[in-house]
C-alpha atoms as a printed R data frame, in Angstrom:
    type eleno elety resid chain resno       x       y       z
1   ATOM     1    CA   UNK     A     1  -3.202   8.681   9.662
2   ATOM     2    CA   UNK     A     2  -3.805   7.582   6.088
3   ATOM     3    CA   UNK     A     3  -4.292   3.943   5.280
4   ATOM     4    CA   UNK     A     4  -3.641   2.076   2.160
5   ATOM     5    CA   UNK     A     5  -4.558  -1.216   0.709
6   ATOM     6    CA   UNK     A     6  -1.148  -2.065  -1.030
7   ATOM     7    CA   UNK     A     7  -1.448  -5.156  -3.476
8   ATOM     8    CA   UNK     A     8   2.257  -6.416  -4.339
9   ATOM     9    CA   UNK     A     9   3.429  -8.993  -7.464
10  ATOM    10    CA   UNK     A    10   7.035 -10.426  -6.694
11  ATOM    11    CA   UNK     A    11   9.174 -10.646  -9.552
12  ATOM    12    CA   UNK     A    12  11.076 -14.207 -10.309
13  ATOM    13    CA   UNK     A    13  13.947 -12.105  -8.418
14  ATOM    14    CA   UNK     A    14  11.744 -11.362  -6.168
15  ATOM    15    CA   UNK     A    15  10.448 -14.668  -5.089
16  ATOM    16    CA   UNK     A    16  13.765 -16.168  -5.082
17  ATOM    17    CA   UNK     A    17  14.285 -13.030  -1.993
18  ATOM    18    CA   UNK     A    18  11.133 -14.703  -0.117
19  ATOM    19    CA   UNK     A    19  12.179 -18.459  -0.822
20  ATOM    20    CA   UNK     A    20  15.611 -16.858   1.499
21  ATOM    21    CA   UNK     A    21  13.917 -15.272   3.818
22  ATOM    22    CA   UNK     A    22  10.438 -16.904   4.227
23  ATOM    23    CA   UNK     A    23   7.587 -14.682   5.263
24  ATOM    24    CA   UNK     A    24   8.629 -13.372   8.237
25  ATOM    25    CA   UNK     A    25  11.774 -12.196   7.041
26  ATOM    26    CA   UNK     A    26  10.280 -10.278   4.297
27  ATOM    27    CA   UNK     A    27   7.243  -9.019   6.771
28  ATOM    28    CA   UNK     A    28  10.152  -7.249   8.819
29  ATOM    29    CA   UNK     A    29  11.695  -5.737   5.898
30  ATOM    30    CA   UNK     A    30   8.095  -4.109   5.115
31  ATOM    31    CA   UNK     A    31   7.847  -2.744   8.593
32  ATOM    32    CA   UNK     A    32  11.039  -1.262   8.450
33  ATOM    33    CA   UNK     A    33  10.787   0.614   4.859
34  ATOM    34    CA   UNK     A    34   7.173   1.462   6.825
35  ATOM    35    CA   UNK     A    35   9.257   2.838   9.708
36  ATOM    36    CA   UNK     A    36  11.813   4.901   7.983
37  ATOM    37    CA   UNK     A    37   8.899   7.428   6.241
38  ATOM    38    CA   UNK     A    38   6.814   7.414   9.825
39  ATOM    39    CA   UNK     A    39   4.447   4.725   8.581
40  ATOM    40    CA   UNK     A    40   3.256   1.131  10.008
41  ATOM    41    CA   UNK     A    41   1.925  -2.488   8.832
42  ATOM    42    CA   UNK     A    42  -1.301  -2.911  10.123
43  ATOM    43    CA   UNK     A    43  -1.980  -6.833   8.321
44  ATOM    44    CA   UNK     A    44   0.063  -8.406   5.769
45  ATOM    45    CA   UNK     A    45  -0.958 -11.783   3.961
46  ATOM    46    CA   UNK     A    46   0.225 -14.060   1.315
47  ATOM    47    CA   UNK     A    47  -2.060 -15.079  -1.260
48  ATOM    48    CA   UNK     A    48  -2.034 -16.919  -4.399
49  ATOM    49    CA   UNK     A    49  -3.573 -15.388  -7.744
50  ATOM    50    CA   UNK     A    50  -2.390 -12.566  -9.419
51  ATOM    51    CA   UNK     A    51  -0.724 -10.773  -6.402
52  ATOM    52    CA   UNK     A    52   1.395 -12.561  -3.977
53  ATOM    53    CA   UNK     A    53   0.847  -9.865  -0.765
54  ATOM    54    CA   UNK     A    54  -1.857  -8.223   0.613
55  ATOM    55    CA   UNK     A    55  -1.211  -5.566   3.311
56  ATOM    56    CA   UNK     A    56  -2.450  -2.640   5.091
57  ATOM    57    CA   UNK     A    57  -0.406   0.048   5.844
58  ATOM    58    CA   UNK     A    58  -0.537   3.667   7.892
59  ATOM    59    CA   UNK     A    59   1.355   6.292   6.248
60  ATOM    60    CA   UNK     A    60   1.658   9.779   7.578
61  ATOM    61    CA   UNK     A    61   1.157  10.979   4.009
62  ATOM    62    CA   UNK     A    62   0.589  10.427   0.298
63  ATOM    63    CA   UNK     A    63   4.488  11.963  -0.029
64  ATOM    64    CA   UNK     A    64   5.562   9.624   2.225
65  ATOM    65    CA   UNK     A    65   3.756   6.965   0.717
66  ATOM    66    CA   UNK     A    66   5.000   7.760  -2.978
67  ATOM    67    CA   UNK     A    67   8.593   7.685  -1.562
68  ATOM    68    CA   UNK     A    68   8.096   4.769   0.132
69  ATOM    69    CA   UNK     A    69   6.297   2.979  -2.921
70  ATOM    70    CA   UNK     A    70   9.115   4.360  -5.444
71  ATOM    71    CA   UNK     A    71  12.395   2.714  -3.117
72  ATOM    72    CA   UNK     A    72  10.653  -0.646  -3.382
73  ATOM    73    CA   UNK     A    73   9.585  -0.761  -6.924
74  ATOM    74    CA   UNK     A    74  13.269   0.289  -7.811
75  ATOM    75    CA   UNK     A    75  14.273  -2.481  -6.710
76  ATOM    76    CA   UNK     A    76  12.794  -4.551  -9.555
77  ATOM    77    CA   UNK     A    77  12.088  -7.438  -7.255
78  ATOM    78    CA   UNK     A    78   8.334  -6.295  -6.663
79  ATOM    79    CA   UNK     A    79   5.543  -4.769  -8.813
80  ATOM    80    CA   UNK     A    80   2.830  -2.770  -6.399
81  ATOM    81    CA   UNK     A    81   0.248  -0.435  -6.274
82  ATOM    82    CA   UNK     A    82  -1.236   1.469  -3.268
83  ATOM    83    CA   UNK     A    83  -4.960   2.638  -2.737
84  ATOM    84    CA   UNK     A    84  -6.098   4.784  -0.072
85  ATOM    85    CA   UNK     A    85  -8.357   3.765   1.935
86  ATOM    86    CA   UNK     A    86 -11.493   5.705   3.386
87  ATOM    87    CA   UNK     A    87 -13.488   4.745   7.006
88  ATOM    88    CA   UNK     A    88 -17.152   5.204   7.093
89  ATOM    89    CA   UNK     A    89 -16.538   8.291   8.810
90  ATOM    90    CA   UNK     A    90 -14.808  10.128   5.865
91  ATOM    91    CA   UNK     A    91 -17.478   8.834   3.667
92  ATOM    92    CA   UNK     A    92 -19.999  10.414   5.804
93  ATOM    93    CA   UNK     A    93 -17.845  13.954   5.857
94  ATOM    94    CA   UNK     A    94 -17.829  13.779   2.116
95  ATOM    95    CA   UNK     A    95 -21.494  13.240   1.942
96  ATOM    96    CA   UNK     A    96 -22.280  16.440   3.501
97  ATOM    97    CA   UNK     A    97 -19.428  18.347   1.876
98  ATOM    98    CA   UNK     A    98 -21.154  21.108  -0.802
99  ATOM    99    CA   UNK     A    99 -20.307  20.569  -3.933
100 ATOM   100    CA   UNK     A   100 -20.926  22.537  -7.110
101 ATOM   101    CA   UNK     A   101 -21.232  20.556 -10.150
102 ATOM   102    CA   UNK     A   102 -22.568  20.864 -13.756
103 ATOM   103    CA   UNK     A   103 -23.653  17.653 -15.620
104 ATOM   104    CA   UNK     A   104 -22.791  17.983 -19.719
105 ATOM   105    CA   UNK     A   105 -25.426  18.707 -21.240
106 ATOM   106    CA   UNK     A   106 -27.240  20.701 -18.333
């Protein structure tokens, strides 16, 4: 199953949500938007800096992670991005994958 790094900004609405709820509230809410598009929370962690959250997520697939990505950020309350993630083991299949390619100039 996929995994993504997803990096997540509240909003001032937003915050006031996890000042409500506290971190575990809002950690349940994750894995249940997770749960609804086949997908789980792996880690999730609070951090200061330019993003608030930190977590790692399993998604069947990059639909369901778009969908999943697109209900939250409607919301307003949160500002996110996702990036897939790739084990050492896909690395190694795309190292010996062929690949025809041209440099400009060539």
């Amino acid at each position: 199953m996929p995994k993504y790094l997803v990096q997540a900004s509240y909003t001032a609405q937003g915050t006031e949500g996890l000042l409500a709820e506290g971190g575990t509230g809002r950690r349940e809410a994750v894995e249940q938007v997770l749960r609804s598009c086949g997908g789980s929370l792996e880690w999730m962690y609070f951090a200061f800096g330019e993003d608030d959250l930190y977590c790692v997520v399993n998604m069947p697939d990059a639909v369901s992670m778009a969908a999943t990505s697109m209900k939250v950020r409607a919301t307003g309350a949160v500002r996110s991005r996702a990036v897939l993630l790739l084990s050492p083991e896909d690395i190694d299949a795309a190292a010996r994958k062929p690949v025809e390619f041209r440099a400009p100039g060539a």
